[in-house]
C-alpha positions as CSV (number, residue, x, y, z in Angstrom):
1,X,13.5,25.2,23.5
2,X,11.4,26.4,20.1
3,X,8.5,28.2,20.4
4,X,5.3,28.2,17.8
5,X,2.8,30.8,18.0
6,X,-0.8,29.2,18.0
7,X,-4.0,31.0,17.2
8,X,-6.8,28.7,17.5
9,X,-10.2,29.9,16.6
10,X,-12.5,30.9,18.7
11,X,-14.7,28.0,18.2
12,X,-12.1,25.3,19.3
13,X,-11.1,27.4,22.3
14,X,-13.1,25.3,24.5
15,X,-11.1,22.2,24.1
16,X,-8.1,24.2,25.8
17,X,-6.7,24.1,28.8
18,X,-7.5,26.7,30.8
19,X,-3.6,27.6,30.9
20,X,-4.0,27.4,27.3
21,X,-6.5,29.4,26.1
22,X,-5.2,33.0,25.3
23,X,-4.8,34.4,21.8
24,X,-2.0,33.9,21.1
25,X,-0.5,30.8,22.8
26,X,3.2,30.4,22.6
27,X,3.7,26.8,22.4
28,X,7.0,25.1,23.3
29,X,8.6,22.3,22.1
30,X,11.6,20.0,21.2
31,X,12.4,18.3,18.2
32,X,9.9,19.0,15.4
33,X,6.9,17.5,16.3
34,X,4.1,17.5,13.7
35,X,1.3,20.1,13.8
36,X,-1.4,17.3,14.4
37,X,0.4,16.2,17.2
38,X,1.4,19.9,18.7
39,X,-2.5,20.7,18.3
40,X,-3.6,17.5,19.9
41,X,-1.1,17.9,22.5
42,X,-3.4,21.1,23.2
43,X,-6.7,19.5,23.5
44,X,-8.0,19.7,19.7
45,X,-9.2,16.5,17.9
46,X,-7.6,15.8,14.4
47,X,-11.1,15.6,13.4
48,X,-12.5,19.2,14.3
49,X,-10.3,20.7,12.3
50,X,-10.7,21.8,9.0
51,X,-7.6,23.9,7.9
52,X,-4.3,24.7,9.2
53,X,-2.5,27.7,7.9
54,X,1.4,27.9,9.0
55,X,2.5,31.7,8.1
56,X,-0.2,31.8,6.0
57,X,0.0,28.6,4.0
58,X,-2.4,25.7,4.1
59,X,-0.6,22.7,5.2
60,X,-1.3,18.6,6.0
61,X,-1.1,17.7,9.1
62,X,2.3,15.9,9.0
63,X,4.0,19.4,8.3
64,X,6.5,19.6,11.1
65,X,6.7,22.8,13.7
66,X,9.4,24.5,13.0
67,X,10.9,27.6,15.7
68,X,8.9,30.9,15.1
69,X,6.3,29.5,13.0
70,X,2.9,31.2,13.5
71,X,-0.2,28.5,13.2
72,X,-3.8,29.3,12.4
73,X,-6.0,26.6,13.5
74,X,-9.4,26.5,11.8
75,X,-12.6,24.1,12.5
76,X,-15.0,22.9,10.0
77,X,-17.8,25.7,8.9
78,X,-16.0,29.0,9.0
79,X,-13.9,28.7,5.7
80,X,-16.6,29.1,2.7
81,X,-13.4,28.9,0.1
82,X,-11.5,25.9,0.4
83,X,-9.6,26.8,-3.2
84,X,-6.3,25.9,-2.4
85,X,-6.3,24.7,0.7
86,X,-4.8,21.1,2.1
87,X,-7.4,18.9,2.9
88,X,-6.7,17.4,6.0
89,X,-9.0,14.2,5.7
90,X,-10.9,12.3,3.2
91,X,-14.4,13.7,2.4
92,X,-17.1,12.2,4.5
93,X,-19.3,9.3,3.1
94,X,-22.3,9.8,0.6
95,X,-24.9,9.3,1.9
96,X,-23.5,10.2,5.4
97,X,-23.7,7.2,7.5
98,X,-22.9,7.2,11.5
99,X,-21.5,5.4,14.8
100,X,-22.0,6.4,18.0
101,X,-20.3,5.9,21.4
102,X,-22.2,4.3,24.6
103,X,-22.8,8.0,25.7
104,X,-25.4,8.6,22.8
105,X,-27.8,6.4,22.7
106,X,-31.0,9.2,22.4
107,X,-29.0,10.6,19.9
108,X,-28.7,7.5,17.7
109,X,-32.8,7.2,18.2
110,X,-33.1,11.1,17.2
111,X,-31.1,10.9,14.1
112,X,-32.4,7.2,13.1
113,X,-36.0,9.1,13.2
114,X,-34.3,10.9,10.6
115,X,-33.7,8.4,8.3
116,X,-30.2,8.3,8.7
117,X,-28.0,5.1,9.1
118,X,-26.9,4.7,13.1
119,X,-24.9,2.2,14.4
120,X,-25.5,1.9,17.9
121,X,-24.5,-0.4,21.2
122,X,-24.4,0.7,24.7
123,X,-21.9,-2.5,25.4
124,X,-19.4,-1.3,22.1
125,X,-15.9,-0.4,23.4
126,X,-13.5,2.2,21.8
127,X,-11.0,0.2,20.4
128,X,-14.6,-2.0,18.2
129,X,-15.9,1.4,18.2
130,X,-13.3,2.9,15.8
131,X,-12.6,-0.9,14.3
132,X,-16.5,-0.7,13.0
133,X,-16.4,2.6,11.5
134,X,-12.8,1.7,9.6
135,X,-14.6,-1.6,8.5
136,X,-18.0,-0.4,7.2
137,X,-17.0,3.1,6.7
138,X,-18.8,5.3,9.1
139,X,-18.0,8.8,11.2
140,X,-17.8,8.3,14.6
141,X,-19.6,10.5,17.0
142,X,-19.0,11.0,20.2
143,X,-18.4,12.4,23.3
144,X,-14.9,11.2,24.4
145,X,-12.3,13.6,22.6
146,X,-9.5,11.0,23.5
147,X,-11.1,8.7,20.7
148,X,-11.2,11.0,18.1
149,X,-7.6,11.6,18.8
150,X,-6.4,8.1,17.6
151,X,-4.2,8.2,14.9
152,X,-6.5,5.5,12.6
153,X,-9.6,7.3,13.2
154,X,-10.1,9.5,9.9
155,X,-14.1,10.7,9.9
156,X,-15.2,11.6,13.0
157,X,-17.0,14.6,15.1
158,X,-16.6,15.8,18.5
159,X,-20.1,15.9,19.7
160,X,-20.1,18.8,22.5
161,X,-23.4,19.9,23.9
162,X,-25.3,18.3,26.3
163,X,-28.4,19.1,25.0
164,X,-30.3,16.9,22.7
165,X,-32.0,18.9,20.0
166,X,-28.7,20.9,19.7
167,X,-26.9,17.5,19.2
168,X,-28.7,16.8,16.6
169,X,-28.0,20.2,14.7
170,X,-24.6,20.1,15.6
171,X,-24.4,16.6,13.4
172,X,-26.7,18.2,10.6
173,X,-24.9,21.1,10.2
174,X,-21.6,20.0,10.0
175,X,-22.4,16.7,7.2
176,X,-25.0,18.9,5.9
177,X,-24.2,18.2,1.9
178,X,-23.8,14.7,2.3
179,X,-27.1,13.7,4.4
180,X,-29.9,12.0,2.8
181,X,-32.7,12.7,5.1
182,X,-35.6,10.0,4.5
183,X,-37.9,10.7,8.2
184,X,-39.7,7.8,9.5
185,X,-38.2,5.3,7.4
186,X,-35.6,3.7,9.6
187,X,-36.3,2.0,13.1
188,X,-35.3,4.0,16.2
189,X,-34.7,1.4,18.1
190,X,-32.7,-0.7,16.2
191,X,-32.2,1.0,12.7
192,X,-33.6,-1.6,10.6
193,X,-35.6,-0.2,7.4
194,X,-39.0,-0.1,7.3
195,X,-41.2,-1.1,4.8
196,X,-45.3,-0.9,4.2
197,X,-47.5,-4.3,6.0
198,X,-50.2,-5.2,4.9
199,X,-53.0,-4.9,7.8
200,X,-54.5,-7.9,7.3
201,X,-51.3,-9.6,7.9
202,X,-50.1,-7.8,11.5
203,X,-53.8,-7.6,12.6
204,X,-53.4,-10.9,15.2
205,X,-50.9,-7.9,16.4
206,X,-53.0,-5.3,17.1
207,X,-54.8,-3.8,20.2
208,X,-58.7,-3.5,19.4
209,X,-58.2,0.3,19.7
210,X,-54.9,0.3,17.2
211,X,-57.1,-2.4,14.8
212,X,-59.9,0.2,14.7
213,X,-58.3,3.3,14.7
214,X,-55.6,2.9,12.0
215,X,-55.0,1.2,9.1
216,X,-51.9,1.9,7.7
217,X,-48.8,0.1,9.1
218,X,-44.9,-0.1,8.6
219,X,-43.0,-3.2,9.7
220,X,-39.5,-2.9,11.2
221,X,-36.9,-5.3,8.5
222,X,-34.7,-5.8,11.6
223,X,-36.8,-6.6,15.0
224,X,-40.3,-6.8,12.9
225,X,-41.4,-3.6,15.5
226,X,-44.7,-2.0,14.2
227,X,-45.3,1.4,13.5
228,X,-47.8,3.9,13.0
229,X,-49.2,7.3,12.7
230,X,-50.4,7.6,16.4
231,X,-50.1,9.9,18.8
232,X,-46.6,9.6,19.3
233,X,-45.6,9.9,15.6
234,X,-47.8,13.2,15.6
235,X,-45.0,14.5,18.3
236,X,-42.5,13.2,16.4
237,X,-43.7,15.4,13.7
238,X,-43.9,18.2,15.4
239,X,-40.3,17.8,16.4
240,X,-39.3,17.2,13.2
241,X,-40.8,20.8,12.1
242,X,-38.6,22.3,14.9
243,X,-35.7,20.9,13.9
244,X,-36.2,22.2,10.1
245,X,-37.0,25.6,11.1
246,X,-33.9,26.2,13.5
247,X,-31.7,24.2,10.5
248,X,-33.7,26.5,7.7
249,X,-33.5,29.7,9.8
250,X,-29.2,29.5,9.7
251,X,-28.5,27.2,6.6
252,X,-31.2,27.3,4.1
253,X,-33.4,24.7,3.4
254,X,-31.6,20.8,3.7
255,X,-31.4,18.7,0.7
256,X,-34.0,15.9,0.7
257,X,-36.5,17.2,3.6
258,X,-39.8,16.3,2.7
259,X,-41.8,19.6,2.1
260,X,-45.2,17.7,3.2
């Protein structure tokens, strides 16, 4: 029996086992399994991680375990150098675009209201789940680590807090330099563009109050859902100030935010 010494960073601890989880963990094996598959065998997503050093050099994930070996396991946003270090996965899409499990639904809605491209079905299985985003070229987020764990799934993030708002940071922070934030632009509820109506044309639409009260209008391209700047779009923008101000309080202000 062969023995690796694993040190996994304190952020990915979590994912342990219990049983698993001290600094260092002597992993056993047989053989000369990969390091994706050793780590994985731990707990850890491919995806999470950003870097794996084995005594000290950066290595793919195919590199096999080898007795005595020491690992360092490192996840995405600690390492602000990445000169010459393996990278472990393509670089995400640009502009970032996004598919999310049955589990996230209010997340889809959040980060549509966003302006970012969200596939979402609460009837999508894994197997179309991770078919999709191989066919149209989209990181998968989600809550299930056991998808993300598939060996043909190559952009994806573990999404790990319960919490909505924090969800929603989570996914900025991490695909931060390739978002393309455009807010109120895409339909929440089915992520459809939208795109300026005239009012004259959508008034046989309106409630009295809504014809007299407003008189600028967007119209959905997907479900033809109208929209505009009503009470609940006011909350939406006051949201939308939160989230800036927690993103610009630890990361500076993000690329593309409008500054009105």
């Amino acid at each position: 029996m062969a023995l690796a010494r694993f040190h996994f960073h304190p952020l990915l601890r979590p994912l342990l086992g219990r049983r698993i989880r001290s600094d260092p963990f002597l992993y056993q094996f047989n053989d000369q399994p990969s390091v994706k598959d050793a780590i994985e065998a731990c707990g850890v997503p491919h995806t999470e991680i950003d870097v794996i050093l084995v005594n000290g050099q950066s290595v793919p994930f195919d590199r096999r375990l080898q007795d005595g070996n020491i690992v360092k396991i490192v996840p995405f946003g600690v390492l602000s150098d990445q000169n010459g270090m393996v990278p472990l996965s393509p670089p995400p899409p640009d502009p970032a675009t996004f598919i999310l499990d049955v589990h996230l639904g209010r997340l889809a809605r959040r980060l549509r209201l966003l302006g970012l491209d969200c596939s979402y079905r609460n009837d999508c299985d894994d197997r179309s789940l991770i078919g999709t985003a191989l066919a149209e070229g989209r990181i998968i987020l989600t809550r299930d680590r056991g998808i993300l764990k598939h060996a043909a799934v190559q952009q994806g993030m573990l999404v790990r807090s319960g919490f909505l708002d924090d969800q929603v940071l989570q996914v900025m922070r991490r695909y931060r330099q390739s978002l393309r934030l455009s807010p109120f632009r895409r339909c929440p509820d089915c992520n459809g563009k939208l795109y300026p109506v005239v009012k004259d044309t959508i008034r046989h639409r309106l409630l009295p109050g809504t014809e007299r009260d407003f008189d600028l209008f967007q119209q959905c391209a997907g479900c033809n859902k109208l929209y505009w700047e009503g009470s609940h779009y006011l909350r939406i923008k006051d949201w939308l100030g939160t989230i800036r101000a927690r993103m610009e309080g630890t990361d500076g202000v993000m690329t593309g935010w409008p500054q009105s």
